[in-house]
FIGURO-571670 format. One line per 8 residues: their letters; for each residue z, y, x of N, C-alpha, C. Coordinates in steps of 0.1 Angstrom, whole numbers, plus 5000, padded with zeros to 4 digits. Layout:
BEGIN
A) Z/Y/X/Z/Y/X/Z/Y/X | ...;
END
This chain:
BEGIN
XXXXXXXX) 6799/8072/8426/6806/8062/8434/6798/8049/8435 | 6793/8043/8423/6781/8035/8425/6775/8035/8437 | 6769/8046/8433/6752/8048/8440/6756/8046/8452 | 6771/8057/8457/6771/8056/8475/6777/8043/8474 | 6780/8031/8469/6788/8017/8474/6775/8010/8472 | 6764/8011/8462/6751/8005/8466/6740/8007/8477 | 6745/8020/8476/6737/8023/8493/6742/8020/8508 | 6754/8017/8511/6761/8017/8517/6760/7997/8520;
XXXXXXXX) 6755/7989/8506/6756/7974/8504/6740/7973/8512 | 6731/7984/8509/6717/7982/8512/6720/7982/8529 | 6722/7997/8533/6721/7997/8547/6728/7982/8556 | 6737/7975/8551/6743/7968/8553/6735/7956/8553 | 6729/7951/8545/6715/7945/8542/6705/7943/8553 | 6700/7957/8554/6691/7955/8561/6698/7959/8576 | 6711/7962/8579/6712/7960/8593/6712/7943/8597 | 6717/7938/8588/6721/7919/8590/6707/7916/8591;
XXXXXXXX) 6695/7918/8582/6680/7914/8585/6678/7918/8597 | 6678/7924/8602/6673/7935/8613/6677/7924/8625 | 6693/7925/8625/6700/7914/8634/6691/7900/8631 | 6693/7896/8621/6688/7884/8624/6675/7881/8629 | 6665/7893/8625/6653/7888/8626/6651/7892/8648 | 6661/7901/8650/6663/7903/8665/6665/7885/8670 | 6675/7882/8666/6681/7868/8672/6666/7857/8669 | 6659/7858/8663/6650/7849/8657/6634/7854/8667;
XXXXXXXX) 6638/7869/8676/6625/7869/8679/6618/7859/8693 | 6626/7857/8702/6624/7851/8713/6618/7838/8711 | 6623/7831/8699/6620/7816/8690/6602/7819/8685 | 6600/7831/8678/6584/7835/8674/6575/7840/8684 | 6578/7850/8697/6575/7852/8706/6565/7841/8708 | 6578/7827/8714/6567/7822/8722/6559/7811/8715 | 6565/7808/8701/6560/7799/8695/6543/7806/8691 | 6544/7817/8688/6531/7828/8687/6521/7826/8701;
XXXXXXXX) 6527/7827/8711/6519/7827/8720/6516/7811/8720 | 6523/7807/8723/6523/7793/8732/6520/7784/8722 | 6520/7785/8708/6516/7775/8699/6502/7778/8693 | 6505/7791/8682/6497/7797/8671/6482/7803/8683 | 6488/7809/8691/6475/7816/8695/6465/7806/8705 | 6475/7797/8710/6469/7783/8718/6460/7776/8709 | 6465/7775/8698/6457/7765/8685/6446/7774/8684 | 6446/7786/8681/6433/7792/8678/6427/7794/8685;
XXXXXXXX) 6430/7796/8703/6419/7795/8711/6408/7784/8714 | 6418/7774/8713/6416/7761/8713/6403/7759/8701 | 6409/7763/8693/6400/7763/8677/6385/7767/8679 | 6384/7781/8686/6376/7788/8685/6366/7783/8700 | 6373/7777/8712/6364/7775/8723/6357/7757/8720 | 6363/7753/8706/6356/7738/8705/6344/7743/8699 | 6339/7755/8697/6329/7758/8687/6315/7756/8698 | 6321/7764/8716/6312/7766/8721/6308/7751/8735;
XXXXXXXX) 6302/7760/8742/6296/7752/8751/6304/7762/8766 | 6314/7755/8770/6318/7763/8787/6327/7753/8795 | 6319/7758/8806/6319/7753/8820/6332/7761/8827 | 6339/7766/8822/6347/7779/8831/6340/7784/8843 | 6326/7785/8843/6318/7793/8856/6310/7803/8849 | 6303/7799/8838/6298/7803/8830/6301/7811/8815 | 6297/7824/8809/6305/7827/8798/6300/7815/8786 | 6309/7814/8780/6310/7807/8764/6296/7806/8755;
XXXXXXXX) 6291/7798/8758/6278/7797/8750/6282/7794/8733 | 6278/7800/8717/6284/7797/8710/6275/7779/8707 | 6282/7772/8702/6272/7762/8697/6271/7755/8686 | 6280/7761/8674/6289/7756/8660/6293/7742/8662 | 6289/7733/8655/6297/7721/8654/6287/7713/8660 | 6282/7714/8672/6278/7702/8679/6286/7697/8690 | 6300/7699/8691/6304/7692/8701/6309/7684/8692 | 6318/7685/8680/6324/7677/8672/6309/7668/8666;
XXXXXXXX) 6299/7669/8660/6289/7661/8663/6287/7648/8672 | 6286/7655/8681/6288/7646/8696/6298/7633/8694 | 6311/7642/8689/6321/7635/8696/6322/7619/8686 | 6319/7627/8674/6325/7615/8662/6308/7603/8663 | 6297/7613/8664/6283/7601/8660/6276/7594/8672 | 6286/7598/8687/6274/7594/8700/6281/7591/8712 | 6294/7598/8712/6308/7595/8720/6311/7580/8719 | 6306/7569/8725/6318/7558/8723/6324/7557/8728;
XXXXXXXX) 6325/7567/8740/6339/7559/8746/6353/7566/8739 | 6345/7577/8731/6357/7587/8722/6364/7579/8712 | 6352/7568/8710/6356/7560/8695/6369/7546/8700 | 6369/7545/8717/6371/7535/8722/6384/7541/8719 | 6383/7553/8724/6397/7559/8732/6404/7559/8718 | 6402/7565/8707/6404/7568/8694/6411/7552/8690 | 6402/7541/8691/6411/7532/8686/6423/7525/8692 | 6423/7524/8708/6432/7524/8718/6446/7534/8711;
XXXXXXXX) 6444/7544/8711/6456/7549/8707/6461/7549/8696 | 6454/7550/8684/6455/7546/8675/6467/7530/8674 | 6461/7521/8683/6470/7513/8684/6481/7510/8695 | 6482/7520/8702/6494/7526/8708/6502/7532/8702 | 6500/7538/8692/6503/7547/8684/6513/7544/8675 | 6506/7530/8671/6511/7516/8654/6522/7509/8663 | 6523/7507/8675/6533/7497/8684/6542/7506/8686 | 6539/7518/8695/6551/7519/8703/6557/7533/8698;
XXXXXXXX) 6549/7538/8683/6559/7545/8679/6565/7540/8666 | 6567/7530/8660/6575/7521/8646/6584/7521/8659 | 6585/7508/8669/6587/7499/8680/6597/7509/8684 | 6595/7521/8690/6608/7528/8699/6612/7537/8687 | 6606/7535/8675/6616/7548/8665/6626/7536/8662 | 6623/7525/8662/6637/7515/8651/6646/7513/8662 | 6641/7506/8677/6653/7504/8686/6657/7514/8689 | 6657/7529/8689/6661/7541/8689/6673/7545/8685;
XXXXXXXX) 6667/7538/8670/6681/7541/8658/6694/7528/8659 | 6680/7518/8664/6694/7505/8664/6704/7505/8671 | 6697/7510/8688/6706/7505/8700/6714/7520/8694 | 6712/7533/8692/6720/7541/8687/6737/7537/8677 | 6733/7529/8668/6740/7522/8656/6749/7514/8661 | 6742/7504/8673/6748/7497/8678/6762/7500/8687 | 6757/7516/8697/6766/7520/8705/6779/7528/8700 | 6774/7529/8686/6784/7536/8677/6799/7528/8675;
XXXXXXXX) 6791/7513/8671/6801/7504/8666/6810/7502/8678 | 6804/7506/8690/6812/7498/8702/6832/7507/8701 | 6840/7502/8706/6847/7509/8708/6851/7513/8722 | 6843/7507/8730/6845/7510/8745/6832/7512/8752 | 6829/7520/8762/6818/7519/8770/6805/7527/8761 | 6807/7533/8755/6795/7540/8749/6787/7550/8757 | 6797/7563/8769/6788/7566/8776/6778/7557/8780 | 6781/7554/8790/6779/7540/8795/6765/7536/8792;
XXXXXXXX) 6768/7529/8780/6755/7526/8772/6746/7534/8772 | 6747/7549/8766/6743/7556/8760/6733/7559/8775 | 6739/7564/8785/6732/7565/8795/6723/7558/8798 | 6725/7541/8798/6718/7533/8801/6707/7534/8795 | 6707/7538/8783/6695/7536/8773/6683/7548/8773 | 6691/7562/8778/6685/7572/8779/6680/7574/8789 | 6683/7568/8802/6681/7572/8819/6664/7573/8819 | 6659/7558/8814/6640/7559/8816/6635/7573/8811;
XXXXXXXX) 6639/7579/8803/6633/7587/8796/6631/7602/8804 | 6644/7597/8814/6646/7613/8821/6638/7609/8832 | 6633/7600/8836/6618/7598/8846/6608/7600/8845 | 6600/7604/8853/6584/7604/8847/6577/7594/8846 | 6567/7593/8840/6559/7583/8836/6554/7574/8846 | 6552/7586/8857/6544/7576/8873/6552/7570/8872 | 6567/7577/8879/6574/7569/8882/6582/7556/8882 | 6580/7559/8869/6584/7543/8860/6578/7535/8857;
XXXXXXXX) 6561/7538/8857/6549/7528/8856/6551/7522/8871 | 6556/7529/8881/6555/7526/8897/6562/7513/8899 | 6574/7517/8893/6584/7505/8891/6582/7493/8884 | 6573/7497/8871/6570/7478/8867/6558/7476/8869 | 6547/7488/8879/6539/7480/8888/6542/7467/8897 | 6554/7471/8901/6561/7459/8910/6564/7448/8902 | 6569/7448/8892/6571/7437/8879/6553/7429/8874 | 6549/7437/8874/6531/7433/8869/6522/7433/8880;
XXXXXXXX) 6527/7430/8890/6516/7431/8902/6510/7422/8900 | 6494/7420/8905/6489/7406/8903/6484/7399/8913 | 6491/7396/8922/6493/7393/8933/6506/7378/8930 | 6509/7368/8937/6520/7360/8940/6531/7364/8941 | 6534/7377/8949/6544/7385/8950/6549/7390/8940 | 6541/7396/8931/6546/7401/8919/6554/7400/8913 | 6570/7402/8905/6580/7398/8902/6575/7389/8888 | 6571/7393/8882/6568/7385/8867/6552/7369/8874;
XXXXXXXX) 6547/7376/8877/6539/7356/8885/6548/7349/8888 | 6559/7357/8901/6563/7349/8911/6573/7338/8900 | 6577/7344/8889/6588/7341/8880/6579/7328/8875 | 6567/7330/8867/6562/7322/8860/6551/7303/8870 | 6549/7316/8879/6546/7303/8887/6555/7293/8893 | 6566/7298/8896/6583/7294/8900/6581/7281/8888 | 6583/7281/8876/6588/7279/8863/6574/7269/8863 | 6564/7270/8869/6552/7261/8863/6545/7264/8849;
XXXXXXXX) 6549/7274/8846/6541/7282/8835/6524/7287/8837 | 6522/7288/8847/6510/7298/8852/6503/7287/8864 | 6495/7286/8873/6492/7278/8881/6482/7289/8892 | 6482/7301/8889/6474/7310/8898/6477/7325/8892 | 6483/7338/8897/6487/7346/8895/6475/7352/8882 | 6481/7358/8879/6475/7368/8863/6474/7383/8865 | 6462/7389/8868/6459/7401/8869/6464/7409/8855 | 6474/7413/8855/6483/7421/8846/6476/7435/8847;
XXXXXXXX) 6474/7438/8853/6469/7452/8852/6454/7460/8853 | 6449/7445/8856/6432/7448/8856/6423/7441/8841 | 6430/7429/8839/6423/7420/8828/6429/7427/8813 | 6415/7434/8808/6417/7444/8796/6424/7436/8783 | 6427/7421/8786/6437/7415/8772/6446/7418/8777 | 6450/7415/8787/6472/7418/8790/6475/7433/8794 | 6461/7441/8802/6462/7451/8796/6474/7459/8787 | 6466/7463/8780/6474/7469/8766/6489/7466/8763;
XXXXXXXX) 6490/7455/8762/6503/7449/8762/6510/7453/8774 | 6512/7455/8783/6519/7462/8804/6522/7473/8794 | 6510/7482/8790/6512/7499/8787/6521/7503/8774 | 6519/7490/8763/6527/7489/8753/6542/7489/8757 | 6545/7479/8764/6559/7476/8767/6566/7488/8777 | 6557/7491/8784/6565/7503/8794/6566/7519/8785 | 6560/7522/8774/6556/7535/8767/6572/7528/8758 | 6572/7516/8753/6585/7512/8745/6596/7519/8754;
XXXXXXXX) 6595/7508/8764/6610/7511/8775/6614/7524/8776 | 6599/7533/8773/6606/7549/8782/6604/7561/8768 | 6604/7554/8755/6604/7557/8745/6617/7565/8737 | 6628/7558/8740/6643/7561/8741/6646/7576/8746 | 6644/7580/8743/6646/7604/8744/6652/7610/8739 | 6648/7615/8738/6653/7627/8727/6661/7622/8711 | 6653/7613/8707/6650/7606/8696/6665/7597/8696 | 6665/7593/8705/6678/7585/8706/6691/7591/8706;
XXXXXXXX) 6691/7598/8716/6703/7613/8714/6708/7616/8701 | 6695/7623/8693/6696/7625/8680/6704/7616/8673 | 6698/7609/8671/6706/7593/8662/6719/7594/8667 | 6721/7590/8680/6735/7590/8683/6742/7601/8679 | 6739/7614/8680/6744/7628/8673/6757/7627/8662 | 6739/7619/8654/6740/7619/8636/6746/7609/8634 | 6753/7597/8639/6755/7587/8639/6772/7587/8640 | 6772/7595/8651/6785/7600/8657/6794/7610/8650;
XXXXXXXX) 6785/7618/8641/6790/7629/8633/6792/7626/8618 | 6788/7615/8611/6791/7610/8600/6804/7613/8600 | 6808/7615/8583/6825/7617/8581/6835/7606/8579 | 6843/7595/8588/6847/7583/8585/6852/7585/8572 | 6857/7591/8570/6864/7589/8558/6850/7585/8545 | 6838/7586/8545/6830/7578/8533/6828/7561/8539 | 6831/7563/8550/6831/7548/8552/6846/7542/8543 | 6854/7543/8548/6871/7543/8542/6866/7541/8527;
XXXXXXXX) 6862/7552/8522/6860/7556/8504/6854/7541/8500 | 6841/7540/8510/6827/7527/8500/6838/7512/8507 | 6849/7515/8513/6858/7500/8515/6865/7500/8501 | 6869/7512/8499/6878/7510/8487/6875/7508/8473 | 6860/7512/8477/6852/7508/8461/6843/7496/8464 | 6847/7487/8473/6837/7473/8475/6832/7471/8486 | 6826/7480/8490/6815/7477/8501/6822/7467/8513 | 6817/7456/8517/6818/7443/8523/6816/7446/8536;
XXXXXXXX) 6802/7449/8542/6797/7451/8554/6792/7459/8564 | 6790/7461/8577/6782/7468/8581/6767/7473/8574 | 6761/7461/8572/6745/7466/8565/6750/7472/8552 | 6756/7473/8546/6756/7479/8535/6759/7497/8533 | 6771/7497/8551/6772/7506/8552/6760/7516/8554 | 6751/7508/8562/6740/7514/8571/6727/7516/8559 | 6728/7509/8549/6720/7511/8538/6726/7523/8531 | 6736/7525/8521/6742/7532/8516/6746/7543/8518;
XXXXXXXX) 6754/7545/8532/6755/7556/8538/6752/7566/8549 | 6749/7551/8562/6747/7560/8572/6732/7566/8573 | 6723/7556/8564/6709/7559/8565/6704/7573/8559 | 6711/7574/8543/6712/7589/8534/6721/7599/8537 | 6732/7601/8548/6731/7608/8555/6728/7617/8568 | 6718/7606/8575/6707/7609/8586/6693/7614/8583 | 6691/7617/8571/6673/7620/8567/6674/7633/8576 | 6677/7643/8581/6674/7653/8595/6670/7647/8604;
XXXXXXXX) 6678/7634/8608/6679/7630/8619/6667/7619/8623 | 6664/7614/8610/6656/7603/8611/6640/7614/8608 | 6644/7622/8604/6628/7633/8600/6625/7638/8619 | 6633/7642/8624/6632/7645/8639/6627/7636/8646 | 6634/7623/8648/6627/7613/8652/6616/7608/8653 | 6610/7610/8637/6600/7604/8634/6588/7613/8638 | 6591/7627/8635/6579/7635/8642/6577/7633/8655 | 6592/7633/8665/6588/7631/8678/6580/7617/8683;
XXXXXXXX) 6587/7610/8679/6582/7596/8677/6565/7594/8676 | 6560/7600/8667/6545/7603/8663/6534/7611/8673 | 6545/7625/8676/6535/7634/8688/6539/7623/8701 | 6548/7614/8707/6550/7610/8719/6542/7602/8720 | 6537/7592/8706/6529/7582/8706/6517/7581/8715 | 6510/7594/8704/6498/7596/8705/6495/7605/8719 | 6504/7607/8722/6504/7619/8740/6505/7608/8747 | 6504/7595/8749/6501/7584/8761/6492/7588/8767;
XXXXXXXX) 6500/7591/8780/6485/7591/8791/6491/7587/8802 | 6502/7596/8809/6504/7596/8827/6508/7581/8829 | 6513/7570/8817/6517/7558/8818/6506/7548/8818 | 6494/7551/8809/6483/7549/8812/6473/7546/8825 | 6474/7559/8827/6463/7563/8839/6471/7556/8852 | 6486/7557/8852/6492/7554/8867/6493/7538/8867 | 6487/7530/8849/6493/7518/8859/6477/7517/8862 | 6467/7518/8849/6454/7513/8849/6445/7523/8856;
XXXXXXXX) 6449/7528/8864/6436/7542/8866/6428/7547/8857 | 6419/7554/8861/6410/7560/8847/6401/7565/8859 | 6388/7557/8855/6391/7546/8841/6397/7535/8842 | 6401/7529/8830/6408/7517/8830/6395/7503/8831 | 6401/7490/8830/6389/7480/8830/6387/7484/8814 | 6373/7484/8810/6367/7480/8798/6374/7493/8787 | 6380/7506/8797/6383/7510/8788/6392/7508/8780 | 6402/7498/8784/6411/7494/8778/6425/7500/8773;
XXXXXXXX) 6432/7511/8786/6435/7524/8783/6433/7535/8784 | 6423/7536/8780/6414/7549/8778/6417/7554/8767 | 6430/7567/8766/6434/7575/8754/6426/7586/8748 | 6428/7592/8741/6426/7604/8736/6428/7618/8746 | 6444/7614/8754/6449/7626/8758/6439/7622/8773 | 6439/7607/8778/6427/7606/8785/6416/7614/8788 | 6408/7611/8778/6393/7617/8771/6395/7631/8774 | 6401/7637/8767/6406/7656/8771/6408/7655/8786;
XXXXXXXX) 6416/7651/8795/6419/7651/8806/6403/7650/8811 | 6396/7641/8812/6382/7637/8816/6378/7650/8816 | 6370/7653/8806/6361/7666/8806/6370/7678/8806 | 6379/7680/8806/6386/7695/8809/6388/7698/8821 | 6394/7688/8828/6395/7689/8842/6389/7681/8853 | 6381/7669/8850/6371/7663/8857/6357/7667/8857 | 6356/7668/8845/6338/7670/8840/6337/7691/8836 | 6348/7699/8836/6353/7710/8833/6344/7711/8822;
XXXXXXXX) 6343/7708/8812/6336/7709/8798/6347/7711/8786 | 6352/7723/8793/6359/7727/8785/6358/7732/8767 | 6347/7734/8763/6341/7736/8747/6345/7720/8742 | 6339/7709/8752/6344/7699/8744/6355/7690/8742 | 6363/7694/8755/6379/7688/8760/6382/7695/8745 | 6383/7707/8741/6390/7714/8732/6384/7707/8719 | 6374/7705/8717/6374/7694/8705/6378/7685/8703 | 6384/7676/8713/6391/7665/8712/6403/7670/8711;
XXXXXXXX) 6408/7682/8712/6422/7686/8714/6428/7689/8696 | 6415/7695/8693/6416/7698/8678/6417/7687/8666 | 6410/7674/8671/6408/7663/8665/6426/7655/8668 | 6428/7655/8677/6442/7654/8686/6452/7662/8677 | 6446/7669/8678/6456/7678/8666/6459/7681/8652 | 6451/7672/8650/6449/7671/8636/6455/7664/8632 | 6452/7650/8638/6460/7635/8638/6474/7639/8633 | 6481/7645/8643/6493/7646/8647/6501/7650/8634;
XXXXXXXX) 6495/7669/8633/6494/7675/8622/6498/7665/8603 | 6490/7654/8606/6482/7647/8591/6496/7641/8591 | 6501/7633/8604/6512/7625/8603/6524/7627/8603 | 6526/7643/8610/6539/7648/8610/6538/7656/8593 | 6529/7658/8587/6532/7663/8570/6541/7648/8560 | 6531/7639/8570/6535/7623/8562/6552/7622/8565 | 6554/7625/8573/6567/7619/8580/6579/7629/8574 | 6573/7644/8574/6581/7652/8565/6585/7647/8546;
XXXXXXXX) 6575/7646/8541/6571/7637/8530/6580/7626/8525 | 6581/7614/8534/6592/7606/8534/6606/7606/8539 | 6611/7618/8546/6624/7622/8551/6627/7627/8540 | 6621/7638/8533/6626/7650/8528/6640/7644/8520 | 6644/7657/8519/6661/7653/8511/6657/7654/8495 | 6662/7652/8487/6659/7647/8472/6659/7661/8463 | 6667/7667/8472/6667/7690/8466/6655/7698/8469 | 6650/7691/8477/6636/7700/8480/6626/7699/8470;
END
């Protein structure tokens, strides 16, 4: 009687694996194709030398060579994003969470909000660099001159989008504004799904104010939410480009936004040097890689 109720617990076993691992395959499928086997091609064609006209010359590590000891504009582009990277992903991960926090507290109008805050994100990049082209024009007309000249701030329009100091700052602030994604949703989710009743509980054992709330509880029970964030936050950083290139062209003046995802764009599908587009992609990837372990690292819940 055993044996057949143990056997009977097995088949049962592995029909539920079986199911599950069915429900789970479409998720590995493409992540196999579209991630794991991308990475390795990618891996394996940074090694060579190809033109896509030509087959694959092998050439071990002289494109990565190249790129790190003779590349400057790799090094330019490398530190440009790098400091795209320090702005406008801290920058759109905190207002993310705040205007999130914020829309929580409201008791009225929260679609509303919520929409307002999320709408840039569902634009494209041209398109919204297109729009505060009109804002940074540098021209008289411009909405931001015509404002400052108005005001006697300025005394001759300010090339906002050509002069490589104000530069960076246009691309900063527009990558913030359309930062608000996914990332925000999330928050609001996890924000919205907290159980009131521990709010209730920390009134009845003291707790005074909002920040305390937001310290004590809402923050330690968001680490999912804020680990999400922060990866996406990290890959969106460092993926600046179509906001880039549409306000400043590419090239930019002096190189000023000249990114990483730039640089790959250049020789993969300008210069079609593809062996070495893909070493930037791997370097690219690495980054990301280094930072999303970091970011796992400081979310993690305290059981793991």
């Amino acid at each position: 009687m055993n044996a057949r109720r143990n056997s009977v617990k097995m088949k049962r076993n592995i029909r539920n694996t079986i199911t599950g691992y069915l429900f789970l395959a479409p998720f590995l499928i493409l992540f196999t194709i579209f991630t794991m086997v991308s990475v390795g091609v990618a891996m394996g064609m940074s090694l060579t030398n190809y033109n896509m006209i030509q087959k694959p010359r092998f050439v071990g590590f002289s494109n990565y060579q190249f790129l790190i000891l003779e590349d400057d504009v790799f090094i330019t582009a490398l530190k440009n994003t790098l400091l795209f990277a320090l702005l406008t992903g801290p920058l759109g991960y905190f207002a993310s969470f705040f205007m999130a926090w914020i829309i929580t507290l409201l008791k009225k109008g929260r679609g509303f909000f919520a929409l307002a805050f999320y709408a840039p994100s569902l634009t494209s990049g041209i398109a919204m660099s297109t729009i505060w082209l009109i804002i940074f024009a540098g021209d008289r007309y411009g909405y931001l001159n015509n404002l400052l000249l108005k005001i006697g701030l300025i005394v001759e329009p300010i090339l906002w989008t050509k002069d490589a100091s104000y530069l960076k700052w246009v691309i900063v602030l527009i990558s913030v504004w359309m930062s608000m994604g996914t990332g925000f949703l999330v928050f609001l989710a996890g924000l919205q799904n907290i159980d009131p009743s521990l709010y209730d509980a920390a009134k009845v054992d003291g707790m005074r104010n909002k920040i305390q709330e937001l310290r004590y509880i809402t923050l330690p029970m968001m680490k999912p939410q804020l680990l999400f964030g922060a990866v996406t936050s990290v890959v969106n950083s460092f993926a600046i480009f179509d906001v880039a290139t549409s306000v400043a062209g590419m090239p930019s003046p002096d190189y000023a936004a000249h990114t990483i995802v730039a640089h790959l764009y250049d020789y993969a599908f300008i210069r079609l040097n593809m062996g070495y587009a893909s070493a930037v992609a791997m370097v690219l990837f690495l980054i990301t890689f280094v930072l999303g372990r970091v970011c796992f690292y400081i979310f993690r819940s305290e059981e793991e």
